[in-house]
Backbone bond lengths (Angstrom), bond angles and torsions (degrees), N, CA, C in turn:
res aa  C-N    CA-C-N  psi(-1)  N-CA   C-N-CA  omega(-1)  CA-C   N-CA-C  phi
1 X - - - 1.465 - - 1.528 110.56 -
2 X 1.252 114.84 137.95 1.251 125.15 163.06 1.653 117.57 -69.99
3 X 1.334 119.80 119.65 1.288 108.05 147.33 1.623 136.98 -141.31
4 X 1.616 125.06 170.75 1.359 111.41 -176.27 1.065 116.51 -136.00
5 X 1.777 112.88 119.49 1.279 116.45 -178.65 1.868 127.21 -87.71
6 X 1.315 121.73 123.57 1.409 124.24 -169.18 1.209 115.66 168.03
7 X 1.204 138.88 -137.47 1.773 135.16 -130.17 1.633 88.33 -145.10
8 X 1.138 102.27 112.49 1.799 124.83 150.64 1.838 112.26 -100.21
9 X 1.221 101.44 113.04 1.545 106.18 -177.91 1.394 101.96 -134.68
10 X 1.499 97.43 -150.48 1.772 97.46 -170.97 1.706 83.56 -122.43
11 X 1.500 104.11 128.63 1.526 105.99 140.73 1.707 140.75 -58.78
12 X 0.902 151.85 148.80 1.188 142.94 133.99 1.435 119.66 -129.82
13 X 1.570 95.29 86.46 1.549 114.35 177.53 2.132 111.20 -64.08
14 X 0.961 113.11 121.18 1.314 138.84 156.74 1.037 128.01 -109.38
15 X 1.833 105.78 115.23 2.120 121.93 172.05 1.687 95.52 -106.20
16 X 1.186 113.41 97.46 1.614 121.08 146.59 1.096 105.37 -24.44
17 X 1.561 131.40 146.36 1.005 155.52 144.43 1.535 133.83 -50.39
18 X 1.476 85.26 -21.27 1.464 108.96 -174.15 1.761 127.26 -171.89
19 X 1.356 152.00 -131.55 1.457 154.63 142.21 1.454 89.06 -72.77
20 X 1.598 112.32 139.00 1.203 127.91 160.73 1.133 116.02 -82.29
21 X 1.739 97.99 124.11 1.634 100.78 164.89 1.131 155.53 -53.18
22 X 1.080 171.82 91.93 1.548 143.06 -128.11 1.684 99.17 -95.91
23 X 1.401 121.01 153.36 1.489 106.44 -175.15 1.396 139.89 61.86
24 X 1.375 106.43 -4.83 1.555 104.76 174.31 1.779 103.46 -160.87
25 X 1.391 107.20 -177.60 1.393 102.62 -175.19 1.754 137.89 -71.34
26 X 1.096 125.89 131.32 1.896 130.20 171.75 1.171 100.89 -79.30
27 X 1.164 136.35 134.17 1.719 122.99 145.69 1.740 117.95 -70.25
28 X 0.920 131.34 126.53 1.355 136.48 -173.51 1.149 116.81 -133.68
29 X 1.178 121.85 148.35 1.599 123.86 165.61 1.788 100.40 -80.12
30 X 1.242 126.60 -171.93 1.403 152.42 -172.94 1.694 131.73 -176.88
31 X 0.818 91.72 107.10 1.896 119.21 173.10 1.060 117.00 -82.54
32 X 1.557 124.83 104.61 1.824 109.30 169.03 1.635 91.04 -89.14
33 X 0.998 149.33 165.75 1.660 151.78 -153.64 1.990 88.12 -177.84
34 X 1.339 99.78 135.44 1.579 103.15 143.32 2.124 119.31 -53.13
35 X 1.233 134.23 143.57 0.536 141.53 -143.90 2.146 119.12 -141.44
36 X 1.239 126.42 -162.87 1.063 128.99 176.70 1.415 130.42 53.79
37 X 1.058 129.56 127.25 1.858 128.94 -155.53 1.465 99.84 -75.86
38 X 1.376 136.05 -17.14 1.064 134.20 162.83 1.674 122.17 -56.29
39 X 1.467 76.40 -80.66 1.955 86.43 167.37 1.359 115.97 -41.86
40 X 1.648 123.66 -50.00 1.286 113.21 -176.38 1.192 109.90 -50.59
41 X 1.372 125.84 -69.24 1.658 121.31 -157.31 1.912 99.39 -54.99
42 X 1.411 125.16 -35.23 1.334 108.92 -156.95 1.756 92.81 -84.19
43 X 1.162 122.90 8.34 1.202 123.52 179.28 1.828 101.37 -93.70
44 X 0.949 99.35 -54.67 2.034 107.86 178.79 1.141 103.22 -70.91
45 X 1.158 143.39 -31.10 1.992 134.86 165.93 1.380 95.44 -70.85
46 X 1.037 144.66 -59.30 1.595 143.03 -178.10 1.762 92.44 -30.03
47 X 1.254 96.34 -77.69 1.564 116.32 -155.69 1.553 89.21 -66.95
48 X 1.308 142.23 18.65 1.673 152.19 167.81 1.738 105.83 -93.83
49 X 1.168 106.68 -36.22 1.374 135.87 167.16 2.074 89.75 106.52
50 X 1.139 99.68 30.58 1.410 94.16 165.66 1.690 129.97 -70.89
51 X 1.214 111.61 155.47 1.897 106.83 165.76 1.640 94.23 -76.06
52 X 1.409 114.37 150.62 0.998 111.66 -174.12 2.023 104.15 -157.70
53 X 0.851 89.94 142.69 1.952 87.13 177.62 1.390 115.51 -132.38
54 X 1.652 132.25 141.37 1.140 128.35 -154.04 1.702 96.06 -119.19
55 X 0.983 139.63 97.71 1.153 142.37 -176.49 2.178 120.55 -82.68
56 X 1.160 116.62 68.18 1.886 106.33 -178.69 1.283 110.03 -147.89
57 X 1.615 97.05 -153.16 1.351 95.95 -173.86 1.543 106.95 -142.22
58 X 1.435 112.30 122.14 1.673 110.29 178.95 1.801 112.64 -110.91
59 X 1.266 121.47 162.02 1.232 108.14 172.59 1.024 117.43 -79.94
60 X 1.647 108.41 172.33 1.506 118.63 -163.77 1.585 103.65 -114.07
61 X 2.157 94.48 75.46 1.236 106.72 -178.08 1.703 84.42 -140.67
62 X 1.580 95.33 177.47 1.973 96.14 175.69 1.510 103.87 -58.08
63 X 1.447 114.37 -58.00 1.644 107.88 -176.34 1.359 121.56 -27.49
64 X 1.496 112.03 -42.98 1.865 118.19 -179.19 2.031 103.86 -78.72
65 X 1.396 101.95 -39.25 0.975 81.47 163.43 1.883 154.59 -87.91
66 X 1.465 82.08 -22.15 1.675 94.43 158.05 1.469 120.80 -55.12
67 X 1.558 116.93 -49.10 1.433 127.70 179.46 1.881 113.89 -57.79
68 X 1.505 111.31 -50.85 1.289 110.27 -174.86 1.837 107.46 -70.94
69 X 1.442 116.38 -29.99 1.109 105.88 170.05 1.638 129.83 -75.25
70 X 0.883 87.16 -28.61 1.817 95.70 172.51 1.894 98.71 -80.40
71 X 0.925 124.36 -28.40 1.452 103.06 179.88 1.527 110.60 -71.05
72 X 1.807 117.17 -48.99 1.516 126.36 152.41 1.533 111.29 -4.09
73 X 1.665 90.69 -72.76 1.402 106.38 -167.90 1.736 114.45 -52.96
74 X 0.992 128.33 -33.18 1.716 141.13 149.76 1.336 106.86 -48.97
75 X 1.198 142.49 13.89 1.145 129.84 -174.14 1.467 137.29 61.69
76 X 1.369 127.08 21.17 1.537 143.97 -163.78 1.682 90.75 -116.21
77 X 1.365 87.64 139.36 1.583 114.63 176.63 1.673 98.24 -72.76
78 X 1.530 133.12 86.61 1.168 104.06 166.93 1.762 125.51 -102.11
79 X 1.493 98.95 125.08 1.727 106.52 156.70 1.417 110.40 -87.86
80 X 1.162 96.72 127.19 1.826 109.44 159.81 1.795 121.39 -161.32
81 X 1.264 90.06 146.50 1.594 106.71 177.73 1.778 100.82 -67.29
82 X 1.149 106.52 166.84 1.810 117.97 172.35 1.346 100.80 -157.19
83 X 0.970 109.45 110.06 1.735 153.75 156.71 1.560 141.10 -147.03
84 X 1.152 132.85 123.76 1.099 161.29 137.84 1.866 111.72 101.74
85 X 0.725 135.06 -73.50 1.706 125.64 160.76 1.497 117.59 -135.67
86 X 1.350 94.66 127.58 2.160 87.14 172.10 1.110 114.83 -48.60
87 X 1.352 127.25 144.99 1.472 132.60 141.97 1.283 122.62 -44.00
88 X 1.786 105.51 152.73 1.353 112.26 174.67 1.464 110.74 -146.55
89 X 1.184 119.83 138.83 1.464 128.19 164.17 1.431 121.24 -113.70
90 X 1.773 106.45 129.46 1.105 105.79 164.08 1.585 127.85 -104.48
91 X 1.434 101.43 118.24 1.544 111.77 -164.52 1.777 117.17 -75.39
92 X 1.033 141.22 105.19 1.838 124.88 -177.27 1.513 112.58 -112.97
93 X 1.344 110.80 103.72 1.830 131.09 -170.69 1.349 87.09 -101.96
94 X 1.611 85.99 119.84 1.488 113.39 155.67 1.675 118.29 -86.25
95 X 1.309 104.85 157.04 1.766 112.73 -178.72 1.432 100.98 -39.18
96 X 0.745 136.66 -78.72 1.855 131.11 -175.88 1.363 110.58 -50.66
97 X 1.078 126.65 -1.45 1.488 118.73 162.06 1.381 124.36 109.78
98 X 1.483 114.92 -19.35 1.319 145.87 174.90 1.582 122.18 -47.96
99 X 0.949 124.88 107.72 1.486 119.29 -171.49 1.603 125.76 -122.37
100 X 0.956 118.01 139.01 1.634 136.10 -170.01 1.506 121.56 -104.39
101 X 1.038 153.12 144.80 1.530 141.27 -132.59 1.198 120.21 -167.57
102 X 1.695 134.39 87.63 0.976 140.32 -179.34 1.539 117.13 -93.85
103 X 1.245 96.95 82.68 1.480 96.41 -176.91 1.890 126.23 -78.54
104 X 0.990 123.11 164.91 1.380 128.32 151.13 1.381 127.19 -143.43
105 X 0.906 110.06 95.97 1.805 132.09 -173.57 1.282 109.63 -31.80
106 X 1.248 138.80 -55.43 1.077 135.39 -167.45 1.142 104.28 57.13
107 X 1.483 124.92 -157.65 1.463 159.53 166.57 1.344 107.81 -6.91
108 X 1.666 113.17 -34.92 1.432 117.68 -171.11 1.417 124.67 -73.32
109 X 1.293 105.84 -52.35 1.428 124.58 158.17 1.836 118.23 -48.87
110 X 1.063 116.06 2.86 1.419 112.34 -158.56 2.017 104.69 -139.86
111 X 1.410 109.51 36.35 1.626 142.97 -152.89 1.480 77.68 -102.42
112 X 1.051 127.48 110.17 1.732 140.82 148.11 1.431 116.03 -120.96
113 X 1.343 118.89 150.00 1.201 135.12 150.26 1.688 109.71 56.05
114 X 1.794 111.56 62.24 1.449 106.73 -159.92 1.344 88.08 -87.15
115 X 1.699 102.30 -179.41 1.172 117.05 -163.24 1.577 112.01 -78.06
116 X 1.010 125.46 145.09 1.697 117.33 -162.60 1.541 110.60 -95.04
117 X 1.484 102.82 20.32 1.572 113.34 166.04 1.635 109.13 -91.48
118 X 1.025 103.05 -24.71 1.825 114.82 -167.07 1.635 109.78 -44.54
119 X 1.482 119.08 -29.31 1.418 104.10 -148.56 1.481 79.18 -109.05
120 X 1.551 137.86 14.75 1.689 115.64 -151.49 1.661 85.27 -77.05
121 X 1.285 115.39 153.91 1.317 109.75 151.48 1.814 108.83 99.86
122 X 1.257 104.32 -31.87 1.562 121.67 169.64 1.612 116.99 -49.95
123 X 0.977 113.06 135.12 1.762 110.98 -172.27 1.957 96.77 -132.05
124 X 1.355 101.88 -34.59 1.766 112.90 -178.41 1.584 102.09 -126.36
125 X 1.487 126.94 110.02 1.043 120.09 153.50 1.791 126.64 -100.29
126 X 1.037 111.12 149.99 1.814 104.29 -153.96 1.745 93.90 -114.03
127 X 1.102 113.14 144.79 1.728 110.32 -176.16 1.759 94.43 -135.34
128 X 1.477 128.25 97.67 1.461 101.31 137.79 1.354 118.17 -61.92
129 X 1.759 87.62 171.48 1.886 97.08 173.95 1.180 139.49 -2.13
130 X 2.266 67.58 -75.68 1.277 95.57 -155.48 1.509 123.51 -60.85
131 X 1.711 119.76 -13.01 0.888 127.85 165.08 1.999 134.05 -70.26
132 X 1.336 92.62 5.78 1.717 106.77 -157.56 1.907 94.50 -123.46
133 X 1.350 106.59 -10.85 1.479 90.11 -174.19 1.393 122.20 -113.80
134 X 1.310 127.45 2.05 1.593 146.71 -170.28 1.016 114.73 -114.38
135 X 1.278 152.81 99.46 1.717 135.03 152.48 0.870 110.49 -58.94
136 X 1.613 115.20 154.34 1.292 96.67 0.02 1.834 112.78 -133.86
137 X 1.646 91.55 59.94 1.580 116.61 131.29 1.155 122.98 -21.70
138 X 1.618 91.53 -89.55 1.784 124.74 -167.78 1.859 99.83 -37.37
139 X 0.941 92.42 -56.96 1.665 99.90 -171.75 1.393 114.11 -55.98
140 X 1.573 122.95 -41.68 1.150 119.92 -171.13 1.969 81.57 -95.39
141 X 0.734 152.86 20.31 1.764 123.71 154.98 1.766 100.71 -99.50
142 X 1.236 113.10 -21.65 1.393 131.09 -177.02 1.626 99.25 -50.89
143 X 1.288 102.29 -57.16 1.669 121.24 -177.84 1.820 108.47 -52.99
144 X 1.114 86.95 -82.66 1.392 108.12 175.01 1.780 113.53 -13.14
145 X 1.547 92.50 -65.07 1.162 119.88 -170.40 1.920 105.35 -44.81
146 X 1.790 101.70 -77.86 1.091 96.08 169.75 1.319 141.65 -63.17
147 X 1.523 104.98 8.69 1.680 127.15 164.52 1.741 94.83 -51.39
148 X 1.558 94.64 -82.74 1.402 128.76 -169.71 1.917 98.99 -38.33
149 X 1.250 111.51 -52.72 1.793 107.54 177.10 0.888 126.74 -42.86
150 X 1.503 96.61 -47.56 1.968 112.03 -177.99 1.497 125.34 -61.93
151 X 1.277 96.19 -22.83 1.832 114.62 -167.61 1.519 79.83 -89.30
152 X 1.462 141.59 0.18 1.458 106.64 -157.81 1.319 148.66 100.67
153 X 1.868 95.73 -24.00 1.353 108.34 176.33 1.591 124.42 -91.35
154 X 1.406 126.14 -158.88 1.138 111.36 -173.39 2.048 91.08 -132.07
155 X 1.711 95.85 -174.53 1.417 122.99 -163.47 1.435 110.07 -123.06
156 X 0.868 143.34 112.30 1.527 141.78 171.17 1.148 107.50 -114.73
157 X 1.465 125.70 126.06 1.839 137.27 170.26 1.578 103.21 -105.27
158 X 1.818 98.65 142.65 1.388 99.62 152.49 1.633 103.17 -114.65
159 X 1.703 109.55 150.15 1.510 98.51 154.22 1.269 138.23 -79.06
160 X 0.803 110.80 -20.00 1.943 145.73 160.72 1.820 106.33 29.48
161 X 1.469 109.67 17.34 1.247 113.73 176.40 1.677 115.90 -146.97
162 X 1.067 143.49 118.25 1.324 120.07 -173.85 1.457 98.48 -121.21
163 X 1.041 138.21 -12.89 1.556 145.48 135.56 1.587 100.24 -13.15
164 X 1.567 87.89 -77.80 1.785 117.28 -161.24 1.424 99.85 -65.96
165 X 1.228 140.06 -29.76 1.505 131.82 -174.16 2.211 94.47 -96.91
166 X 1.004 112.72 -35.52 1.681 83.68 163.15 1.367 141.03 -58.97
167 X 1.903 89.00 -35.42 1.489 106.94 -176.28 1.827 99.78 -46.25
168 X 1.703 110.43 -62.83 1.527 136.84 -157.76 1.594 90.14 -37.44
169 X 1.608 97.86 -62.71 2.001 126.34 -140.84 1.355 99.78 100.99
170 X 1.680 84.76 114.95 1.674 110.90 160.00 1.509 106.89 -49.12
171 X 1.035 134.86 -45.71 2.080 141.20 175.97 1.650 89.15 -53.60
172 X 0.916 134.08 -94.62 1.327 141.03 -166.66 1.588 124.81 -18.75
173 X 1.722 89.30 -60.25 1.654 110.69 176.71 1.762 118.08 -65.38
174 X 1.458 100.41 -28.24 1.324 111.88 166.40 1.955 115.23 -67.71
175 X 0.927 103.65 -35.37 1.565 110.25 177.29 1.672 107.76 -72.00
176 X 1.427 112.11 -40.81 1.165 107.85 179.91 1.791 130.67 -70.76
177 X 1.673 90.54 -9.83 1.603 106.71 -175.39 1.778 88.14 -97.64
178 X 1.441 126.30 -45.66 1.425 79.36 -175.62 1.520 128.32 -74.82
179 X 1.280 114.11 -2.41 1.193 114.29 176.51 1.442 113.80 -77.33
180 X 1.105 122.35 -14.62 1.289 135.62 179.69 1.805 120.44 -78.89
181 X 1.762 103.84 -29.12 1.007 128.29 -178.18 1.869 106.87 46.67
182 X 1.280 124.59 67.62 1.816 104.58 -173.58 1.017 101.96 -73.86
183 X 1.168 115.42 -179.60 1.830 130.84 173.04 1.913 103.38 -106.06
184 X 1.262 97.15 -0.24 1.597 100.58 167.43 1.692 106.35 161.19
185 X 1.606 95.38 154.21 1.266 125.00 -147.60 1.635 100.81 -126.58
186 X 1.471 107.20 127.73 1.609 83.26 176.51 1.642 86.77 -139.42
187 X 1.902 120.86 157.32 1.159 107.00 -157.02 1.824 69.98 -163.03
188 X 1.567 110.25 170.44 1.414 106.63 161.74 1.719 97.31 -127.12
189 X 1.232 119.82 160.32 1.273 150.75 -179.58 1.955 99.79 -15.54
190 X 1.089 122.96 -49.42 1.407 126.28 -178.68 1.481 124.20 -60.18
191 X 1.574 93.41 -46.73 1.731 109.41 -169.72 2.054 93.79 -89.13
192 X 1.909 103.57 -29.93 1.571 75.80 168.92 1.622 142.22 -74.95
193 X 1.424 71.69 -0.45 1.900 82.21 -162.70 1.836 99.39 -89.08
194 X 1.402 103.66 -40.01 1.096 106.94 152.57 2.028 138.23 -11.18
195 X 1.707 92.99 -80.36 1.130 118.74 -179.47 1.972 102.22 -87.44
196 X 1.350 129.50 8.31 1.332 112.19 160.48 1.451 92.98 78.61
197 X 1.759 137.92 15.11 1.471 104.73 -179.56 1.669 116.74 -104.79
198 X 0.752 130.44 -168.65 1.677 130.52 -5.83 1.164 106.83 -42.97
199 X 1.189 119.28 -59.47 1.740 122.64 -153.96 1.706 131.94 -36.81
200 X 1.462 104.37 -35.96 1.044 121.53 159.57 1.375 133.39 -79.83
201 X 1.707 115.58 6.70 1.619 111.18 150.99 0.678 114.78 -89.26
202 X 1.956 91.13 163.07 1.433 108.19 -166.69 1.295 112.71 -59.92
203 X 1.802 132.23 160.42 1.256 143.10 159.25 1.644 110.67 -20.07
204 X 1.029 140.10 139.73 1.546 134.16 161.07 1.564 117.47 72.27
205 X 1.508 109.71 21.32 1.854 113.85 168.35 0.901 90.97 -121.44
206 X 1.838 91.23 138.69 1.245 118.61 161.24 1.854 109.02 -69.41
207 X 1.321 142.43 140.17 1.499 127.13 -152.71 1.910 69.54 -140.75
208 X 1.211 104.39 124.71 2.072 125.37 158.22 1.296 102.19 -109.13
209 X 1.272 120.70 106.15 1.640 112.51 146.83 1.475 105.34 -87.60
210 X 1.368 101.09 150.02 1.651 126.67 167.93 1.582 106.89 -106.41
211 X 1.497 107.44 157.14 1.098 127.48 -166.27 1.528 121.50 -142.46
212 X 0.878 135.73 9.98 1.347 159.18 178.45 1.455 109.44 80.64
213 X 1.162 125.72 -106.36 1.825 112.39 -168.48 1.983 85.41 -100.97
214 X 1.352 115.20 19.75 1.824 113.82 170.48 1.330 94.78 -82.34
215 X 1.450 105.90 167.67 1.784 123.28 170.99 1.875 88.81 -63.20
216 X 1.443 67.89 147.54 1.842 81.89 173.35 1.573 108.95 -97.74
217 X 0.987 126.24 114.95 1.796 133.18 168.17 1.943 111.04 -44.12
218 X 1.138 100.60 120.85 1.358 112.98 170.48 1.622 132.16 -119.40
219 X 1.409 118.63 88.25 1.475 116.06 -176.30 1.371 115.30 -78.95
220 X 0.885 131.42 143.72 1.452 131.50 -167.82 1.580 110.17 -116.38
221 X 1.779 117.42 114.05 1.335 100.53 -163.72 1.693 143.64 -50.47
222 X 1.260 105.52 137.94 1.722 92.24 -162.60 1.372 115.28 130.61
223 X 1.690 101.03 -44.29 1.768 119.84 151.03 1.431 144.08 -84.16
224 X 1.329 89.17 -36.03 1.638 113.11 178.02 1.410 90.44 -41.39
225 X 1.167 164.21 -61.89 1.750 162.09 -95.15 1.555 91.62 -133.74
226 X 1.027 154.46 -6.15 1.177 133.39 -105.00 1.691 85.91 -155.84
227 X 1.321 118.44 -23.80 1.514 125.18 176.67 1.850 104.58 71.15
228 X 1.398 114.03 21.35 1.808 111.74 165.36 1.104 116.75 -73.20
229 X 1.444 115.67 -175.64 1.680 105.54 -172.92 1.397 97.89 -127.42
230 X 1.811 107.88 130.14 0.999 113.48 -165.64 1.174 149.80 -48.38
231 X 1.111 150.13 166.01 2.123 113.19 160.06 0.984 134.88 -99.41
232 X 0.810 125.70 111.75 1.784 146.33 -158.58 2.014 106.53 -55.06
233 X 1.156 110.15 120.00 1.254 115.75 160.91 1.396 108.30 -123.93
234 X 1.538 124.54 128.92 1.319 146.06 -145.51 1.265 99.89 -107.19
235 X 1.493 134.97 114.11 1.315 102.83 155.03 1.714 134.00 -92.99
236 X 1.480 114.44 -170.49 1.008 100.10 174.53 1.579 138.14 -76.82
237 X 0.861 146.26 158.76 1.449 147.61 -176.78 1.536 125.32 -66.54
238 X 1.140 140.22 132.94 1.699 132.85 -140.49 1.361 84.52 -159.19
239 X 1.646 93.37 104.73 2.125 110.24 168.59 1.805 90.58 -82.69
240 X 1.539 80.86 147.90 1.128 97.44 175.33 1.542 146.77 78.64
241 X 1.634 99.80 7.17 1.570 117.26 -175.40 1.462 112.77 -55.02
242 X 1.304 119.50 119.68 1.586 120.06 168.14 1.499 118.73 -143.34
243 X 1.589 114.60 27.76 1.439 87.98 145.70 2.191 84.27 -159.84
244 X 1.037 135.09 144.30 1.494 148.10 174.33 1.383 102.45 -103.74
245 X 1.015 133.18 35.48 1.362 130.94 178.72 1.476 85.93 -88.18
246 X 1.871 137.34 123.34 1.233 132.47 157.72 0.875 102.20 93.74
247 X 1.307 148.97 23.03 1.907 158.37 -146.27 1.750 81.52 -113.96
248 X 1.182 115.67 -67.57 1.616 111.39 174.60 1.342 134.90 -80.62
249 X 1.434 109.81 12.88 1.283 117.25 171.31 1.871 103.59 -101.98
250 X 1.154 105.32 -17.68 1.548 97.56 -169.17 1.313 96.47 -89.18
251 X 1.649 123.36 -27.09 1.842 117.41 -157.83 1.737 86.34 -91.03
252 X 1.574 125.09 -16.50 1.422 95.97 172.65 1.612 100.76 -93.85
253 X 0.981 129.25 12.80 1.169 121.23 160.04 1.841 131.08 -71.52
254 X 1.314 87.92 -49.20 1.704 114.63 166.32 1.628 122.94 -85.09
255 X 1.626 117.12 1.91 1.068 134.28 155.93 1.422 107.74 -84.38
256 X 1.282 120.52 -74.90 1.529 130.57 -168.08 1.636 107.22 -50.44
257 X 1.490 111.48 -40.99 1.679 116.04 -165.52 1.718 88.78 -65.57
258 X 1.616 111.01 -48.61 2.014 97.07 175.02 1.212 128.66 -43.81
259 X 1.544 100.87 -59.83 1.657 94.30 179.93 1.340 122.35 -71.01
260 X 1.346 104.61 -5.19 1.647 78.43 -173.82 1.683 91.43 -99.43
261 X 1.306 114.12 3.28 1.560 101.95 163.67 1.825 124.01 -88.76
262 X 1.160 102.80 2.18 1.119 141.62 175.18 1.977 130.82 68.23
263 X 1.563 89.84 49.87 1.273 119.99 142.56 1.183 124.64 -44.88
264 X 1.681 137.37 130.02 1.184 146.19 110.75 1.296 133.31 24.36
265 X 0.726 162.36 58.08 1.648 153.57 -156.66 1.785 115.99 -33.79
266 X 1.422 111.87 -16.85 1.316 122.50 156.72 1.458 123.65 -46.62
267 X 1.763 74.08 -73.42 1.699 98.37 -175.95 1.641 106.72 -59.44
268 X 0.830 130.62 -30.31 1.876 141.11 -168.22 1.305 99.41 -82.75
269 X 1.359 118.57 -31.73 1.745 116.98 167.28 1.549 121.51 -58.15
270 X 1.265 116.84 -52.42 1.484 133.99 178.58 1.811 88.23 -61.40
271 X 1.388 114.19 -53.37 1.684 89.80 -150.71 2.128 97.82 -70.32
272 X 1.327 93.86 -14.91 1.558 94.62 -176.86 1.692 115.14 -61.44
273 X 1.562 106.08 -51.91 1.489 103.02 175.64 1.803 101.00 -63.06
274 X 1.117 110.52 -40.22 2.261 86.94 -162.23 1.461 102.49 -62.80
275 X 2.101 122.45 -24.15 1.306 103.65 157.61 1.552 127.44 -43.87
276 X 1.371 102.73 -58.65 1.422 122.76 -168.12 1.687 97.65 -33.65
277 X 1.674 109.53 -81.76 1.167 121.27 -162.45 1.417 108.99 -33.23
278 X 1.142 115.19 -44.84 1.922 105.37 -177.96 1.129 119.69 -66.54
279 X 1.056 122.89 6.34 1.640 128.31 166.60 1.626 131.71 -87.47
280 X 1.944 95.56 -16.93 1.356 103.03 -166.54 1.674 136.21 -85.19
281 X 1.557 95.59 -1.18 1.580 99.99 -160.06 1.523 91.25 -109.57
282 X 1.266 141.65 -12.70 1.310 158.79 163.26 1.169 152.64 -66.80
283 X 1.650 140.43 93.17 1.527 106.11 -159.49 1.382 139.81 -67.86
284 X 1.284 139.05 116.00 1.212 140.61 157.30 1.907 91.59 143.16
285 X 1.324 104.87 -165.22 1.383 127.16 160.01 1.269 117.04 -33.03
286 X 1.533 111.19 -66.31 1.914 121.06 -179.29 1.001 114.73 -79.56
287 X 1.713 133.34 4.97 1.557 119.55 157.10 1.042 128.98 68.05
288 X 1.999 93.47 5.10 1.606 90.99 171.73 1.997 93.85 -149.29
């Protein structure tokens, strides 16, 4: 089974009407959307017709509970703790589609001491970041993680923040991946250039950078270290993109559901962008 541990909150995606004013009013539309890079992907492997498991923590208010039940309702195995307030993000999409992200974790960030049934059955566990940089999160996916090693299984990271990996230190976050050892790394063009990779993953990851509607770079472990140039898988072209909110939560969704069906890292690239694309003409994560 696939699963992904991290932050289910509430979106509230916002497209201005126009340049924001400073000091006075925008007209805007508004999206409350389910939310969190965790939840998203175990929501798009669900809807892959994958097994899938949702591993966090929401508060133990309706918001946590509306959110974990509606993810259920998608078909995802969800475990989660409930304490103290859901998270919320506020999302702001500009006309080109581009979006900026003021989050506050809440409840998510604040995941200790999960239940040591969570990982039975796990063969791929998936970690954004955001799950690797806060205690004491970090600590309990840390656990988890080498739960999941011991049994045999494997580790997959996204960087999916390059905000969030300056805030940490790129030096730091790098220490924490080799200890982590994943079996693959997926990052887009900002957060790789960021972190110095390929070169700087660990021994034995496969490392995907993304590039927005560019071919996405694929090192294949063994190369990644090696300073070659990657191989480009292209995706297809998508009229009409206006909002990327979840653009990289769905292609590691449709990445991860390949390999762990045991796809190629090639082939898992292509199925990652035709996830992606259905996310783009839509507000929030679900694209619609």
């Amino acid at each position: 089974m696939l699963a992904v541990l991290g932050d289910l909150v509430e979106d509230v995606v916002v497209w201005p009407g126009g340049p924001v004013e400073p000091g006075t009013d925008t007209a805007a539309r508004v999206f409350r959307r389910r939310g969190g890079s965790a939840a998203n992907v175990a929501a798009a492997a669900a809807a892959l017709g994958a097994p899938v498991r949702f591993l966090g923590r929401v508060g133990a208010d309706a918001a946590g509970t509306a959110l974990a039940d509606g993810l259920a309702g998608l078909g995802v195995d969800v475990r989660v703790q409930r304490a103290g307030t859901t998270g919320c993000v506020v999302v702001l999409v500009d006309a080109d589609g581009e979006r900026t992200m003021l989050p506050d974790r809440g409840a998510a960030a604040e995941l200790a001491d999960p239940d040591p049934g969570w990982p039975d059955g796990v063969t791929l566990l998936h970690l954004p970041v955001y799950s690797l940089l806060d205690e004491p999160c970090a600590g309990a996916a840390r656990a988890l993680a080498a739960r999941v090693r011991d049994a045999g299984g494997a580790v997959s990271v996204d960087a999916a923040s390059a905000g969030s990996l300056r805030a940490h230190g790129p030096a730091r976050f790098l220490d924490d991946l080799a200890a982590l050892g994943p079996a693959h790394l997926l990052a887009n063009r900002a957060e790789a250039d960021l972190l110095g990779l390929p070169g700087t993953a660990p021994p034995g990851t496969a490392v995907v950078v993304k590039d927005g509607p560019r071919p996405a770079l694929v090192h294949l472990p063994g190369v990644a270290r090696l300073g070659l140039p990657g191989v480009p898988v292209a995706p297809a072209p998508v009229d009409g993109v206006r909002d990327t909110t979840g653009a990289g939560d769905a292609f590691a969704a449709g990445y991860l559901t390949a390999v762990h069906a045991g796809a190629d890292p090639l082939v898992a690239v292509a199925r990652g962008h035709a996830c992606a694309a259905r996310v783009l003409c839509g507000p929030g994560a679900a694209g619609a």
